[in-house]
N, C-alpha and C positions, 0 to 999 in steps of 0.2 A: 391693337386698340382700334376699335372703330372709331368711325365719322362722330358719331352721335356721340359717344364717349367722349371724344377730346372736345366737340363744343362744349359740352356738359362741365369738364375740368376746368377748359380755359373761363367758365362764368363765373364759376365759381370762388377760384381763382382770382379771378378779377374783384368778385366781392368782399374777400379777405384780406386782400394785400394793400385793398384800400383803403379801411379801415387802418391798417397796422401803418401803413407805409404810406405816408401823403405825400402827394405827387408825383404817384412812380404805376399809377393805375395802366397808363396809357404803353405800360413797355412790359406787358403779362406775355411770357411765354406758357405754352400745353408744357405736361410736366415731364416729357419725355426730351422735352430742350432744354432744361437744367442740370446743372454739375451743384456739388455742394463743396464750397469752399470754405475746407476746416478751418483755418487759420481766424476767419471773420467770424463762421458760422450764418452765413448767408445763402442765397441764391443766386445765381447767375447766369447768362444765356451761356451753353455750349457753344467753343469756336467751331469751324468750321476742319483746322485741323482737330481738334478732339471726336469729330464725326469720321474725318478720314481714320485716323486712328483706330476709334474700335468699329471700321469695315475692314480693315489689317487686322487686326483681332480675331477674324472670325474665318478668315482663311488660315488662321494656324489649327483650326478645328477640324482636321481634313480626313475624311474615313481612308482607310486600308485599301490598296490598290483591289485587292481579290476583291471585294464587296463593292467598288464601283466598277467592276468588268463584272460581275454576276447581275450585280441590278437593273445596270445597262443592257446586257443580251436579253437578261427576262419581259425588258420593259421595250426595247427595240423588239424583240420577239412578236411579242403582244400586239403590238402596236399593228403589226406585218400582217399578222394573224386578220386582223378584223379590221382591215381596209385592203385588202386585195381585191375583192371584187371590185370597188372601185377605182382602182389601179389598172385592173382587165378594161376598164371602159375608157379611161384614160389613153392606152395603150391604142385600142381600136380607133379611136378618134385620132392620134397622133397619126398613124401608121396607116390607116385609110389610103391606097391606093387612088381610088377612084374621086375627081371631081366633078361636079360637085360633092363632096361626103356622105357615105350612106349614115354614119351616125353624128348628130348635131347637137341636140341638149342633153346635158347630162339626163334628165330621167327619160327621154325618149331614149336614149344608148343604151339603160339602163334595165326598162324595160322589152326592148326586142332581143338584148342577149339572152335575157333570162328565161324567155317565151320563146325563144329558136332553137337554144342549146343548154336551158338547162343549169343548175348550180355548176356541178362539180367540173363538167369540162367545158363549161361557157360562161361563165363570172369565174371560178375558180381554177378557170384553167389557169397552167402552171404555177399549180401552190406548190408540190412539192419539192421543184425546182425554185422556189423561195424560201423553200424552209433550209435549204443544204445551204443557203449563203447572210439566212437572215442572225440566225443567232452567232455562228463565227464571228461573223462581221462584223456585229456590234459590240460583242464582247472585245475582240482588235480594238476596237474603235475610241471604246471608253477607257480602256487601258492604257492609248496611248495618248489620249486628251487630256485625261489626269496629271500623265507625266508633267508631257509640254508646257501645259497650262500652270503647274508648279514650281516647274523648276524656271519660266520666264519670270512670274511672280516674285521668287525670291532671290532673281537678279536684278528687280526694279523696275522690269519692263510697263510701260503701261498698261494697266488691267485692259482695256476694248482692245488694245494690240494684242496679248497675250491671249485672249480668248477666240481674238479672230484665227490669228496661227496657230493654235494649236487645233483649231473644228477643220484648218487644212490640211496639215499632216497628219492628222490623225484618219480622215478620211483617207487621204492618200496611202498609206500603211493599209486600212482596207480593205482598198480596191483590190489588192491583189488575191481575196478570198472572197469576197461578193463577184466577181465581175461574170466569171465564168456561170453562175447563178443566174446573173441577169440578163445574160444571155439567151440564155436556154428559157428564164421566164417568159420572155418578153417574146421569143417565136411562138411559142405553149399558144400565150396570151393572146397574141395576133390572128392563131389558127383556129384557138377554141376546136370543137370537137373531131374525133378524126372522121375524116370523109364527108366535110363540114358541105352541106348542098346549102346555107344561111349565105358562105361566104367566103369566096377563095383567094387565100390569103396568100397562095403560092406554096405552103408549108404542110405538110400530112404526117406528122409523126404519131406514133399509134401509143407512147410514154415518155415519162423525163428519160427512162432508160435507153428507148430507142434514140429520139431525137441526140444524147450524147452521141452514142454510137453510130448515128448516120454523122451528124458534123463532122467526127474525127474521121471516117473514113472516108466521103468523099472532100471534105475540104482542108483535113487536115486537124491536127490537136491543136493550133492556134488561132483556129476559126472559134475556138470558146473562147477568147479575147478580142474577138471581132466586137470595133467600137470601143475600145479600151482608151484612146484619146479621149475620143465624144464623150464618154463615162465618166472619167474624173474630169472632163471640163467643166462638165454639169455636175455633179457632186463636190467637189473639193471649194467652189463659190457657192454651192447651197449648206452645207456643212458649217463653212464660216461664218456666213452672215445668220445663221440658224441659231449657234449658240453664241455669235456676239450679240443679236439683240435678246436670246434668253439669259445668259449674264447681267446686262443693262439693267434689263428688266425686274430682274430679281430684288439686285442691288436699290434699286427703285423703291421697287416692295417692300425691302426693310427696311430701306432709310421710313417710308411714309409710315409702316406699325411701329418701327421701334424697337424691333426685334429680328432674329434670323429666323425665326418659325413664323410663315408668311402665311399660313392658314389654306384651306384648302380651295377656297376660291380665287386667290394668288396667284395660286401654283397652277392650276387650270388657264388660267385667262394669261399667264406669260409664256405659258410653253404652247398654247396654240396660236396666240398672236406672231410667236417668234418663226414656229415651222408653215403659216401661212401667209406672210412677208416675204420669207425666203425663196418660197416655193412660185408664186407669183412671178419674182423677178429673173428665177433661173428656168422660167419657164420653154424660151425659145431653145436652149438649151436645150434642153430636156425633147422638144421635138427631131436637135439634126441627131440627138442621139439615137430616139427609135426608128426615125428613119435608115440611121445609120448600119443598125444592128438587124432591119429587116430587110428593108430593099435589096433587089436584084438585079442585076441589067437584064432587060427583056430578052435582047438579042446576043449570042454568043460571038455571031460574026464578026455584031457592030464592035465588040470589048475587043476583039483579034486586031480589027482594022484601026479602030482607036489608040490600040497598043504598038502597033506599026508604026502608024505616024509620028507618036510621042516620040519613041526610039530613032524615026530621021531626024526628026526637029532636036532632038539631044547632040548627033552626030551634027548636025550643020552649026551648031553652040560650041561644039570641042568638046564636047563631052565623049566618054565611053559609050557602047550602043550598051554594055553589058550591066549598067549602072542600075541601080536598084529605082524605080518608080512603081507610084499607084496609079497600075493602069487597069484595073477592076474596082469594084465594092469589096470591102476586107471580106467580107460573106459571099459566098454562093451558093446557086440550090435551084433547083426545078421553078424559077418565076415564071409562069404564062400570062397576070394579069394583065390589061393594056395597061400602060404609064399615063396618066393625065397631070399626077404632081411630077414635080422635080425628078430626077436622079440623081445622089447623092454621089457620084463616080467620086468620090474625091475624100481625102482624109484631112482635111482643113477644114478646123468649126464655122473657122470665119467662113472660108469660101462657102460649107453650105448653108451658113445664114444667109448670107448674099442670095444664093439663087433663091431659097426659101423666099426671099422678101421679093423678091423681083419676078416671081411670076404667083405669087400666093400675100402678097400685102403682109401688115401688119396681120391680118388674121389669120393668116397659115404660120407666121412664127409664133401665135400665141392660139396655137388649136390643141384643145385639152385644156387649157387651164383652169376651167371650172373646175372638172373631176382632178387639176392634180391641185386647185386651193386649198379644196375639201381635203383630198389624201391627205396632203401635207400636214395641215392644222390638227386632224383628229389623229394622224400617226405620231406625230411631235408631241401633241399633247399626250397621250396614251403613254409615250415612252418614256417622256421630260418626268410626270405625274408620280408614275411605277419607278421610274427610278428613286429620286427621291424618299417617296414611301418606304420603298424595299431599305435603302438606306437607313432610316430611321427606326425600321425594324429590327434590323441586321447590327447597328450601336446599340439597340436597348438589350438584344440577345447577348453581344457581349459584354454588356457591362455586369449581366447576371451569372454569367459561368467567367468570366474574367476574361486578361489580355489575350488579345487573338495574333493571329498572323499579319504583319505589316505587309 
């Protein structure tokens, strides 16, 4: 029900009840806050548990797991689909080697990749090393959100609680099928074209196929979970607070129509306010991690000699000389650029927020986050939307050929 409609009701309303009912003008509810009490045959405001009530109601309406892991991948998919390129500009702005930064505003980034290198392997570099992790992913993702999210619900847990943990776990579950994707994205992304004379990223791989093939051979098969802390530090707090405030929000939306069909300007305006809130706050984030997954130490000597002294200083501790430390970047690979930002040596988010902020301020912990408000917003919304929809297409389909698979 719109604005305009419920002034409209409640005057009306007002003009009736006044009439019939002397001295009760001044206590008019819109008509979507009244219960009808048989026993009288009167009117009455709805309490406040009869609202909680039928919002209980309507989480027993819950579609079939297979159609929220189908709707989810299509709509994660999609979403992937048609905001990568500005994810690639995201990426270069995060991952900028060089200070001050070759690229600054999102549409000057935006414009010189596309003018240097091109769609497909200069904004579109590594798509399809995004496609091998985006629809898995999501399909995991929704499948296992669904779960948590239900089975917390009908233990009583608080709904903001039950939707924040379950956008955690449910990421966390996976990471373990996006990560190795994003990996490979995000060097693709950094290198842009091969034999790139725009911009040396340190990286030349000549496909997604090569680039796997080089990782595992000289660095190893676990070099594609290189940044895998940094990954879900940043996802599994974007994830949560993404669909706790699209939940809220929702819930919002039908309490204010009146209804669970919140209309299609609703559903737009909660799923991108929610994924560009999110994406905002998990921003810094979001930097130690490409930094994480791209950067190299310059010097091999200095990682030998750095790795020496860690292993005395372990010995003079009591410790083992033989003990396991990070005494490199979880990545390695052919780096020549000069270093003027940080080195992320270290597999502590904390620690590289620290230096992050300590030689690069507040605005090298929040560089990209224009291109990744935007990503966010329009990938969240794209996916929140499509989900959704596909849902309510996918109930109307079975309700015509009948009960489907749970």
């Amino acid at each position: 029900m719109s604005l305009t409609s419920r002034l409209s009701t409640w005057f009306s309303q007002d003009s009736s009840v006044g009439t019939s009912l002397e001295g009760q003008h001044n206590d008019v509810y819109p008509e979507s806050d009244f219960e009808i009490d048989s026993a009288r045959q009167i009117k009455r405001p709805r309490t406040m548990e009869r609202l909680a009530e039928e919002e209980d109601n309507l989480e027993l309406k819950r579609p079939p797991y297979l159609q929220s892991m189908l709707a989810g991948g299509v709509g994660g998919t999609t979403g992937d689909i048609l905001m990568h390129s500005l994810d690639t500009v995201k990426t270069r702005q995060q991952g900028d080697p060089h200070f001050p930064p070759r690229y600054n505003s999102l549409s000057d980034s935006y414009i010189k990749i596309f003018r240097q290198e091109g769609l497909r392997r200069g904004l579109y570099g590594g798509f399809t090393a995004a496609m091998l992790g985006s629809f898995p992913g999501t399909v995991v993702f929704f499948g296992c959100y669904e779960y948590c999210k239900r089975q917390m619900l009908d233990r009583g847990i608080n709904p903001s609680m039950a939707y924040l943990a379950s956008g955690f776990l449910a990421d966390f579950a996976a990471s373990v099928v996006y990560v190795p994707s994003e990996v490979l994205k995000t060097r693709l992304q950094l290198q842009g074209r091969y034999n790139n004379p725009f911009f040396n990223s340190g990286y030349n791989y000549k496909s997604t196929w090569d680039a796997a093939k080089t990782i595992a051979r000289t660095e190893g098969f676990g070099a594609l979970y290189s940044g895998y802390k940094a990954t879900i530090v940043r996802d599994l707090p974007f994830s949560a607070l993404q669909f706790a405030f699209y939940e809220q929000e929702r819930r919002f939306a039908q309490r204010w129509q009146g209804t669970n069909d919140i209309g299609f300007g609703f559903e737009v305006l909660t799923a991108v306010s929610a994924g560009g809130a999110a994406g905002v706050i998990t921003c810094p984030l979001d930097v130690v991690k490409t930094r994480t997954q791209t950067q190299i130490l310059p010097d091999p000597a200095k990682t030998s000699q750095t790795s020496r002294l860690e292993k005395e200083k372990l010995v003079k501790n009591g410790k083992k000389a033989g003990a396991k430390t990070q005494t490199r970047l979880i990545h390695s690979g052919p780096r020549t650029v000069p270093h003027h930002t940080p080195t992320l040596d270290t597999s502590s988010v904390i620690e590289g927020l620290r230096m992050i902020y300590k030689t690069e301020g507040v605005t090298g912990m929040f560089r990209g986050v224009g291109p990744r408000f935007v990503w966010t917003s329009v990938q969240s919304g794209t996916m929140l939307v499509l989900y959704q929809y596909l849902l309510k297409q996918m109930e109307q389909m079975q309700s015509e050929v009948g009960p489907g698979v749970m």
